[in-house]
BAVOBA-386786 format. One record per atom (N, C-alpha, C): z negated, x negated, y; residue in one letter. Coordinates in steps of 0.1 Angstrom, whole numbers, plus 5000, padded with zeros to 4 digits. Atoms other than C-alpha are relative to their C-alpha. Layout:
REM BAVOBA-386786
ZXYA
...
This chain:
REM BAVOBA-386786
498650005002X
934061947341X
500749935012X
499350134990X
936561717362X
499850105011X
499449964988X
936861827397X
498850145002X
501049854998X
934362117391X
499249985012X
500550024987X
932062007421X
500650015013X
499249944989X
934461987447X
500550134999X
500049844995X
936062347436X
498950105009X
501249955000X
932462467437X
499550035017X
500550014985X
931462337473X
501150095004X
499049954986X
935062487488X
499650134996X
499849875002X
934862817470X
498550055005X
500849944995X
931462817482X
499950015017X
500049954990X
932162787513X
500850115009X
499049924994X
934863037516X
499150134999X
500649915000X
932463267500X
499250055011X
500649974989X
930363277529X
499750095010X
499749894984X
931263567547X
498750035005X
501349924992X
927463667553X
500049935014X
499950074989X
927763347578X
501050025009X
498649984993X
930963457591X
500150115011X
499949924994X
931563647621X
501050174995X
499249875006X
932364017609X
501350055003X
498849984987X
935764077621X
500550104985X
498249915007X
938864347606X
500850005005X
498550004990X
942164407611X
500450075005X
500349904991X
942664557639X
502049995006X
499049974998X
945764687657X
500949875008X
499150114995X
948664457667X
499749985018X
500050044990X
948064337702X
501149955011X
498650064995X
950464077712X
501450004985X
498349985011X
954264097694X
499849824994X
499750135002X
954863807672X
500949955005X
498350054997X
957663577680X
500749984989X
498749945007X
960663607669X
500849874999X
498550115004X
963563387659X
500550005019X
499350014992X
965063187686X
498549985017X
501150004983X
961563207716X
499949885002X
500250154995X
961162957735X
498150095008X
501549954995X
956563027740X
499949915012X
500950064990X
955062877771X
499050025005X
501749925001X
951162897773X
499949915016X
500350004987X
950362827811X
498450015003X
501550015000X
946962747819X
499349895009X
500650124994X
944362497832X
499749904988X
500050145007X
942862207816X
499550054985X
500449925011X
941462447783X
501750004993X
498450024999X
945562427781X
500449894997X
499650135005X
946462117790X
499749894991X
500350085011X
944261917768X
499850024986X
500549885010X
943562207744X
501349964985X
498949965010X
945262277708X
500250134994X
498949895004X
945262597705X
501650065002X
498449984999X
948962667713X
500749924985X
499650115013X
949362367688X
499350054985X
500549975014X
947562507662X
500850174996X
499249855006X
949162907663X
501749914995X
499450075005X
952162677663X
500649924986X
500250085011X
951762507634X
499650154985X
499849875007X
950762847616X
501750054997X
498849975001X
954762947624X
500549914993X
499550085009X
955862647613X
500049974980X
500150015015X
954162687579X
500450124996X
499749845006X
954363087575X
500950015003X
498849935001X
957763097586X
501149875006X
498950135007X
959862767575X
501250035006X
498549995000X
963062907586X
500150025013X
500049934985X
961963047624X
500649875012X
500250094987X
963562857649X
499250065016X
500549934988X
961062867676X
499649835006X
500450124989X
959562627704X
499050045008X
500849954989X
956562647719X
499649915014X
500550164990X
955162407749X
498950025009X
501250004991X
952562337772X
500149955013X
499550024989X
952462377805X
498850065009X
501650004997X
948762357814X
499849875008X
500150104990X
947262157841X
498950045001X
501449964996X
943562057844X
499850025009X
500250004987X
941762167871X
500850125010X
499749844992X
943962467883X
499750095001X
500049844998X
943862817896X
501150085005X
498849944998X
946063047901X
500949955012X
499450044982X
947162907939X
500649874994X
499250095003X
948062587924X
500650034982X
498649975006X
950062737895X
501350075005X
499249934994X
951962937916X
500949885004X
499050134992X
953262627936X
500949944987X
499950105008X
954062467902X
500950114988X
499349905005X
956062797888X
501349954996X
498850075003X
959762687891X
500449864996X
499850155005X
959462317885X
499549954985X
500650055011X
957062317860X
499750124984X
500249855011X
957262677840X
501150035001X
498549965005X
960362827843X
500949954998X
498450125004X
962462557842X
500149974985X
499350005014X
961762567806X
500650124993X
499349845010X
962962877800X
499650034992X
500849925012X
960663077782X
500550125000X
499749875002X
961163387767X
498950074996X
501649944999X
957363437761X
499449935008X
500950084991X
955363327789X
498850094996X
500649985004X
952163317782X
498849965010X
500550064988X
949263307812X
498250014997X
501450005001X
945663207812X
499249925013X
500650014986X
943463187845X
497950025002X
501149934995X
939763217858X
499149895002X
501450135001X
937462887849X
499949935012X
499450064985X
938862717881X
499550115012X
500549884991X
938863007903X
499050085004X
501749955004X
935263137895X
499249935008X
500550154995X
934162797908X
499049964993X
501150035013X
930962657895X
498749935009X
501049964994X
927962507915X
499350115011X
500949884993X
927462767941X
499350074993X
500949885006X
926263017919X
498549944996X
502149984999X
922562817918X
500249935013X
500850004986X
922762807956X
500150145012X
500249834993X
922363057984X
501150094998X
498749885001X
924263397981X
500949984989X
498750045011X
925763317949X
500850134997X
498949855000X
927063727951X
501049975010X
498850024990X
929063667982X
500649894997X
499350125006X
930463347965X
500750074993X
499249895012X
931363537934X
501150065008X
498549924997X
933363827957X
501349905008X
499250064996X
934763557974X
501249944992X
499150045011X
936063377946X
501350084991X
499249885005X
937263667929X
501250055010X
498949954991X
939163797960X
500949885002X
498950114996X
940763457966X
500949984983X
499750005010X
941863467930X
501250124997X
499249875002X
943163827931X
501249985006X
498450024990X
945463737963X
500949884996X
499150135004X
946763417947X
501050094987X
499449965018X
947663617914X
501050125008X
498149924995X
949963887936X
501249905003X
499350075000X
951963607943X
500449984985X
499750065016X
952463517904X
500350124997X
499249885009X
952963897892X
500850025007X
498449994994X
955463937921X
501049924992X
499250065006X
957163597905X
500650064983X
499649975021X
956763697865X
500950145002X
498849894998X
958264037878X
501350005001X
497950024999X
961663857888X
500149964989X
499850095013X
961763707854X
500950084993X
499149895010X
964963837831X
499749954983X
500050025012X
964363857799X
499449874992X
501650075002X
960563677795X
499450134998X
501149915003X
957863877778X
498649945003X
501250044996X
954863817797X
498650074994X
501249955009X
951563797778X
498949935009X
501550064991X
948063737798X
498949984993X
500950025007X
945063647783X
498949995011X
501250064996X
941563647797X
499649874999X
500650085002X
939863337802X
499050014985X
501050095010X
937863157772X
498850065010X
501850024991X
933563207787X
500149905003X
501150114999X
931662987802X
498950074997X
500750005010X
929162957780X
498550015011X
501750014990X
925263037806X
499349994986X
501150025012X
923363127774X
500149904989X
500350135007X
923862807752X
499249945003X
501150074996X
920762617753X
500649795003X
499850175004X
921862257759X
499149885010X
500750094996X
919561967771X
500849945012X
499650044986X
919961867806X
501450015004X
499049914995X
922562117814X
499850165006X
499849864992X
921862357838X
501050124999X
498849925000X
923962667834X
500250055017X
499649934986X
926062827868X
499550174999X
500049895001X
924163137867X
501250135003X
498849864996X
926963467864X
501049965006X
498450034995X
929763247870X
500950104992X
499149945006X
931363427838X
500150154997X
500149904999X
930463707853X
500950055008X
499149984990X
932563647881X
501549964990X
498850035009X
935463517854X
500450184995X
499649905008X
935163867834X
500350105018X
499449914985X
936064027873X
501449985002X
498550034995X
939363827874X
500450064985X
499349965014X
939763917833X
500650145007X
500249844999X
939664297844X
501249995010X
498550024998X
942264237871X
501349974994X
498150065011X
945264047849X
499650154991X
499749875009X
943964357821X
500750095011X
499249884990X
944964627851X
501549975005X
498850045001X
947964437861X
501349994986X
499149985011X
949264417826X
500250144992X
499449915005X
949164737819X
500850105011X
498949914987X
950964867852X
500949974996X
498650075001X
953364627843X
500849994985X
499050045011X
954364677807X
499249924989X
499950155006X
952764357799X
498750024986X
500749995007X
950964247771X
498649945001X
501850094999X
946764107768X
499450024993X
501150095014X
944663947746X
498749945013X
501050024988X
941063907763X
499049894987X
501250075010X
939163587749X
498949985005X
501950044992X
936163587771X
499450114994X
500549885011X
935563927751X
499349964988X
500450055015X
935863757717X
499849874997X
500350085003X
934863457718X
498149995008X
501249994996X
931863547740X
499050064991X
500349935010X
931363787709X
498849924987X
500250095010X
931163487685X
498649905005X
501050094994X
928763297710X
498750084997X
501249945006X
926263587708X
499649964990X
500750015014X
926163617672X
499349914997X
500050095004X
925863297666X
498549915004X
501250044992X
923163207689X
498750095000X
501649935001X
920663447677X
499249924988X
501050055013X
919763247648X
500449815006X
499750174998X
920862857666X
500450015010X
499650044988X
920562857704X
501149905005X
499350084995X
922662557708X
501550044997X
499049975008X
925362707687X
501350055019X
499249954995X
928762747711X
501449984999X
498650055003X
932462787709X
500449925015X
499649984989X
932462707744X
499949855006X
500150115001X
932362337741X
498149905009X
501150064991X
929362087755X
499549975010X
500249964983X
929962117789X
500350195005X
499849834994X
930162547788X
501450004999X
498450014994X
933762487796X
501249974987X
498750025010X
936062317771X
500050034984X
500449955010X
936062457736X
500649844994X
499850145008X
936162147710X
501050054992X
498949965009X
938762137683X
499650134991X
499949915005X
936962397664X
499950105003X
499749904988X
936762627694X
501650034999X
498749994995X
940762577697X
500450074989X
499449965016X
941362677657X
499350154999X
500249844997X
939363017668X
500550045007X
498849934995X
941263077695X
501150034996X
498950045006X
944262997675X
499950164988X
500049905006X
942863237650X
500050165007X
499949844996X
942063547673X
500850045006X
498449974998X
945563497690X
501050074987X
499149965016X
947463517651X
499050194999X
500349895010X
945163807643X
500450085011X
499449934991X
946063987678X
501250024994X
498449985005X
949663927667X
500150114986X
499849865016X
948664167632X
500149874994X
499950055014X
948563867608X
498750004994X
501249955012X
944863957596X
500750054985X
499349965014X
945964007554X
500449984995X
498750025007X
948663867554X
500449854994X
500250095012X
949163617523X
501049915002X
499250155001X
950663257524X
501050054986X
499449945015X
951663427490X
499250064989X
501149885011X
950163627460X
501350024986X
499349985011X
951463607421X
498550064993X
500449925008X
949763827395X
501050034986X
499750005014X
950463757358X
499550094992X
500549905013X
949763977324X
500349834987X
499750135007X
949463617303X
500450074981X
499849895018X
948763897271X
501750064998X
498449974997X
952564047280X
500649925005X
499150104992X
954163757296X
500750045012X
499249904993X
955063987323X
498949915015X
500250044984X
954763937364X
499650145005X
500249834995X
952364267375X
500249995014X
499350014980X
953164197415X
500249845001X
499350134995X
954663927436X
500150035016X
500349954986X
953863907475X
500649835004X
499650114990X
955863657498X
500649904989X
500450185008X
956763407469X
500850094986X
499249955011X
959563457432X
499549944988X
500550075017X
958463367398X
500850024991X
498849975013X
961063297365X
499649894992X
499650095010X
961263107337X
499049974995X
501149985006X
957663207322X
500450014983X
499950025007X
957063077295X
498749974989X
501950025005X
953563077267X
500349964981X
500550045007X
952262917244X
498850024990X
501249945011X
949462927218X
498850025012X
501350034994X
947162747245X
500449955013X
499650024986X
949062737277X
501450145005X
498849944992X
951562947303X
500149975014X
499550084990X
953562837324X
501250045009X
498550004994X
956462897349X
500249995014X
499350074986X
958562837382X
499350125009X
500649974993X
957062897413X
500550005018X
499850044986X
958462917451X
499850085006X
500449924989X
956663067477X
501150005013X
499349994987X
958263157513X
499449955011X
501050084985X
955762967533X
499549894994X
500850125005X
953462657529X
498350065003X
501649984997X
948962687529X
500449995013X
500450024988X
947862657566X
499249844994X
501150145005X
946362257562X
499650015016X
501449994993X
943062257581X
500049855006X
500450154999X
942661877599X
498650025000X
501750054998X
939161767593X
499549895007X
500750114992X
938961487614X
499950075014X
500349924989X
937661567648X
500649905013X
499550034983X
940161447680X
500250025005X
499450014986X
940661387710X
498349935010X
500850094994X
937961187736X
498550104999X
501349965003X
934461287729X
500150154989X
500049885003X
935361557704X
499050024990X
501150045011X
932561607680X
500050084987X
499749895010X
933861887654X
501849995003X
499049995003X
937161947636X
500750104998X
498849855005X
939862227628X
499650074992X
500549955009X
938362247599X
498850105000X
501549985002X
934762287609X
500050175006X
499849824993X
936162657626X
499450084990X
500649925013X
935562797591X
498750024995X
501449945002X
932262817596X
499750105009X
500649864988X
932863077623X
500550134997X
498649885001X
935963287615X
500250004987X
499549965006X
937363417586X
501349954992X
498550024999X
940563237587X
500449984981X
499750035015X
940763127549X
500750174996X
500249845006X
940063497538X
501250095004X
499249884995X
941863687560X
502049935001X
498550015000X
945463447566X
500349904993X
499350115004X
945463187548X
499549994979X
500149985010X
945363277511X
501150014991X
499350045010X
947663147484X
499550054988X
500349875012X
946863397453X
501049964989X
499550015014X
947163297416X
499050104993X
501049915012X
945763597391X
500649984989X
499349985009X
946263567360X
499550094991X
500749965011X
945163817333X
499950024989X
499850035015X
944563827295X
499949874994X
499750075001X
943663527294X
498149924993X
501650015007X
940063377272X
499649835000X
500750205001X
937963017280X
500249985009X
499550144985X
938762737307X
501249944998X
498650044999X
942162657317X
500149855010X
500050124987X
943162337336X
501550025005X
499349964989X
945362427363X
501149845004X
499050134998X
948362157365X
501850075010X
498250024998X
951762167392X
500449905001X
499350115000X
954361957386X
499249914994X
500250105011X
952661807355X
498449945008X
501050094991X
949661687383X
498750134998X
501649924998X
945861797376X
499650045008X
500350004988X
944661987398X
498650075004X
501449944999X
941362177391X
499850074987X
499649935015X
940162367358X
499050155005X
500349884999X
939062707358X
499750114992X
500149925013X
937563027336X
501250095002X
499849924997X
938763267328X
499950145006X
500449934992X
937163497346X
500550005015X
499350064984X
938063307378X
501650074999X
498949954997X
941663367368X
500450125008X
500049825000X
941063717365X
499850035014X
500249994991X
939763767395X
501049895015X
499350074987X
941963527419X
499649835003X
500850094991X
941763197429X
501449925010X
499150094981X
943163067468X
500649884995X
499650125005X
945362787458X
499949935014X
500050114985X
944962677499X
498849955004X
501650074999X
941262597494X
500249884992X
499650145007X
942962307469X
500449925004X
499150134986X
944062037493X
500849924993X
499350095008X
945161827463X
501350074994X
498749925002X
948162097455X
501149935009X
499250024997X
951461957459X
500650065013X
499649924992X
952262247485X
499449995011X
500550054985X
949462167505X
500549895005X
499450144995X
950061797506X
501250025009X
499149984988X
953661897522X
499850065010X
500649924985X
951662107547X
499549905006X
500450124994X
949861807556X
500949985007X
499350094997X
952261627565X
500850075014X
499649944987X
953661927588X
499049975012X
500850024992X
950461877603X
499849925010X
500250124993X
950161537613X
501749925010X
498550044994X
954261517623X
499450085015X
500149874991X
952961877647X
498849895009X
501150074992X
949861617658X
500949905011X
499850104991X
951761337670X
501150085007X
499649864987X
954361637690X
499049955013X
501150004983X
951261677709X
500149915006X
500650144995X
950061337716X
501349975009X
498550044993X
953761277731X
500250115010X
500249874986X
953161637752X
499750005011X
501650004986X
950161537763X
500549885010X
500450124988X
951461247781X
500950095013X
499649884990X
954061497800X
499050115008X
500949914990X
951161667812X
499249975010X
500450104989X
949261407825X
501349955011X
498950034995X
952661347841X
499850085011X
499849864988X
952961707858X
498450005010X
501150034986X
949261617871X
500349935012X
499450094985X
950461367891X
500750045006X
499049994988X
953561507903X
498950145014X
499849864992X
952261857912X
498050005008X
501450024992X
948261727924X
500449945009X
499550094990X
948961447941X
501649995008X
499149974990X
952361437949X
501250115010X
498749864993X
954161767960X
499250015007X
500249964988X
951461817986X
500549905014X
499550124988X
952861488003X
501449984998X
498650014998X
956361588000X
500249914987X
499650085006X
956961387972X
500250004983X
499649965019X
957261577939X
501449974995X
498650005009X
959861437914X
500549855007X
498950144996X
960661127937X
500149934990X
500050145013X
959960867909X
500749875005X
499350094994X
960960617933X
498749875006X
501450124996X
959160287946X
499050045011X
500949914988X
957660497979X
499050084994X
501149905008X
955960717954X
499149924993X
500750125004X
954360417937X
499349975011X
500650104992X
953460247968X
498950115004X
501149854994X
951460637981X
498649954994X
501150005005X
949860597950X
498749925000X
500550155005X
948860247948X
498949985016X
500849964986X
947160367984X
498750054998X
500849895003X
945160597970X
498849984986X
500650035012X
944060487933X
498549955000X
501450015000X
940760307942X
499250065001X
501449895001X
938860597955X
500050134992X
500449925006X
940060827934X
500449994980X
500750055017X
939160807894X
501050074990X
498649935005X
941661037880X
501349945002X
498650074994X
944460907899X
500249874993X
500150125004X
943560587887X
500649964986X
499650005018X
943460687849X
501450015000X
498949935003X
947160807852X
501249905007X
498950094989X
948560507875X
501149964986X
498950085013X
949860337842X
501150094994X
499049925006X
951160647826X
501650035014X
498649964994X
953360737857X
500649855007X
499450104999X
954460377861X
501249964991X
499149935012X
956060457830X
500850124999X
499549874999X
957160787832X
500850045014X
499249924988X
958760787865X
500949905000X
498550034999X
961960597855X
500450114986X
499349915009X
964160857834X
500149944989X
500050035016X
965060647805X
498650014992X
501150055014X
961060627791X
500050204998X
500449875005X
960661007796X
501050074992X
499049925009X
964361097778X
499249894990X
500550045015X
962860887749X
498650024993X
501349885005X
959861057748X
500450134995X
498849855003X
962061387749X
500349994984X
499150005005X
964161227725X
499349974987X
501149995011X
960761147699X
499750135000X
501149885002X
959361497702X
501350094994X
498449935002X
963361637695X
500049934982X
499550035012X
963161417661X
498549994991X
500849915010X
959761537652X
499750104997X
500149865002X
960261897654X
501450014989X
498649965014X
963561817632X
499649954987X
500950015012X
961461667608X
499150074994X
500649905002X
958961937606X
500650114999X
499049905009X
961662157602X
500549994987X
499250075012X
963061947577X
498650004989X
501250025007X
959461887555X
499550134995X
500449844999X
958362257560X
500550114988X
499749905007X
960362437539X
499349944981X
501250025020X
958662547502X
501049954989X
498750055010X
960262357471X
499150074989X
500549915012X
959962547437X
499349884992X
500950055012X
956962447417X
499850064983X
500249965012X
956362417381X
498450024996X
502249925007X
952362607371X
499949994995X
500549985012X
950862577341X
498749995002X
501449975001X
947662697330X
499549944984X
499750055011X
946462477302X
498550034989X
500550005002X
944062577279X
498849924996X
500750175008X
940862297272X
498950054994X
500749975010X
938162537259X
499950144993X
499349885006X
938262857241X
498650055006X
């Protein structure tokens, strides 16, 4: 039958749970946001270059079309808590968040000592210089009025991954889960909220690695999780928040009675049957979640998609639900007049995910949120490589924010011996006169109004067409 192979592979791969890390839904963690937040996820370079922030993002954007919210990034490779602290008012609060959002440890931990002498008195060292940097930052988050401060553990570094001429830092993330256990004690003196991903993602690395040593979310250097690392973090954030369950949408027909037996997230009218079809209007309150399958960003070797070989995410939030029942043979599944897969009846009966169908009109407009939410980033990221420069190199030489020809000339000092600096000369050659960075601003301002604008669900016409009895 047309299209039957492709249904076949996706539904087989959603089936999969045996491969799937066992997860349920567990008690709300972090609060969702709300109408009106301004999020700011604060971190190191798992942050700065990262997309999970950009992917829970992109979740709001589709499950809740109408939310005006704003998230941003405000991550800097290479940091620890001592140089976010410096980097607090200029480069975090000044956006005025009303959820700050903090992740710390990979930096601070450090990383060769631990295979040379005393790597324990390293560790408490690290640790203790981490702890006294971070009373400085809960002092600050404490003056904050009306910010909900959420902490997160560090991501692992990944020792038990087997990988070919990569030494692991013996019990660095041993010394990481020391600083996790601090921010947890701090957040709960303080009110605040935490989500611990060195817990659950270290979880997933187990499992995973009893049957495929190399297997890690924790990317190819231990350290940076690849795109489909970021679409698990993305997922174990959302499901902290309580959306484990909860349905893109869900209709349930009686095709024998022409009747509507439930309706979840989403309104149905103007049902209408036939000898050898039924049919009617369809508008959900959200869009699918679309999955990118291509794998970017600079050596990335796995995609958004390829997450769904780890987590649950289909199953548990991203389920678009058509049942129909009373209904006998193979139907071909058409919206808006467009083919889109054929199906028994039995299938009906039992359910089938319309966001495992990529070729659905509903997804297609999810797409498109996707790749507007993509190029966002790409436009983020160059502000961040920006804030490296100001707040690495130049605020310790007096010279954060100049953007002036003296700050050029420092750099133009310095750039040969060092390799970073180098990569970034072009970008802040550009970025440090005001007009290119307001028209950067002024792109990312007219693709979040377009993804506002694209986002919202338009009523579809369903039919279920009979082709064999």
């Amino acid at each position: 039958m047309r299209y039957s192979r492709t249904i076949f592979l996706k539904i087989g791969l959603y089936c999969l749970s045996g491969f799937l890390v066992n997860t349920t839904v567990q008690a709300q963690q972090i609060t969702p946001f709300k109408e009106a937040d301004r999020v700011v996820f604060l971190g190191n370079s798992i942050t700065d270059g990262g997309h999970y922030h950009s992917y829970i993002w992109l979740y709001y954007m589709t499950r809740f079309p109408e939310m005006n919210l704003k998230v941003l990034n405000a991550g800097i490779g290479g940091d620890r808590v001592i140089e976010m602290v410096k980097r607090l008012d200029a480069d975090v609060f000044a956006k005025q968040p009303t959820v700050l959002i903090s992740t710390f440890g990979m930096n601070d931990s450090g990383y060769f000592e631990y295979n040379q002498e005393e790597p324990e008195k390293f560790a408490d060292l690290k640790v203790q210089e981490s702890f006294n940097a971070y009373q400085e930052m809960e002092k600050r988050f404490l003056g904050l009025v009306n910010t909900r401060i959420v902490l997160l553990g560090s991501t692992p570094y990944d020792e038990h991954v087997v990988i070919k001429d990569n030494q692991p830092f013996k019990n660095k993330n041993n010394a990481m889960k020391r600083i996790v256990k601090f921010q947890q004690e701090s957040a709960k003196k303080n009110n605040w909220e935490f989500f611990d991903y060195n817990e659950s993602i270290s979880k997933i690395n187990s499992k995973f690695q009893e049957k495929d040593p190399s297997f890690t979310i924790s990317g190819a250097d231990r350290i940076h999780p690849d795109n489909n690392g970021h679409m698990v973090m993305a997922y174990e954030f959302l499901k902290a928040q309580g959306f484990a369950g909860k349905k893109v949408a869900a209709v349930h027909l009686d095709a024998k009675h022409t009747s509507v037996l439930s309706l979840e997230n989403c309104a149905v009218d103007n049902i209408q049957k036939t000898s050898k079809s039924i049919s009617f209007d369809y508008l959900a309150n959200a869009l699918p979640y679309p999955l990118d399958s291509t794998a970017r960003g600079w050596g990335a070797k796995y995609s958004q998609y390829d997450a769904l070989k780890v987590v649950p995410f289909m199953e548990e939030m991203n389920e678009e639900l058509l049942k129909v029942s009373g209904l006998k043979g193979s139907y071909q599944l058409k919206i808006d007049e467009e083919v889109i897969a054929e199906f028994s009846a039995t299938a009906l009966e039992k359910g089938i995910n319309l966001s495992l169908l990529t070729q659905t009109p509903q997804y297609q407009q999810a797409i498109k949120v996707m790749f507007l939410n993509e190029e966002r980033w790409e436009i983020e990221r160059r502000f961040r490589d920006l804030a490296w420069v100001q707040h690495y190199f130049f605020q310790p030489k007096g010279l954060l924010n100049a953007d002036n020809r003296k700050a050029i000339e420092v750099m133009d000092q310095h750039v040969a011996k060092d390799g970073w600096l180098r990569a970034k000369r072009d970008l802040y050659a550009k970025a440090m006169h005001p007009e290119i960075r307001q028209a950067w601003n002024a792109e990312i301002s007219m693709l979040e109004k377009l993804i506002y604008q694209l986002n919202k669900p338009i009523k579809r016409r369903v039919s279920l067409v009979q082709i064999s009895k």
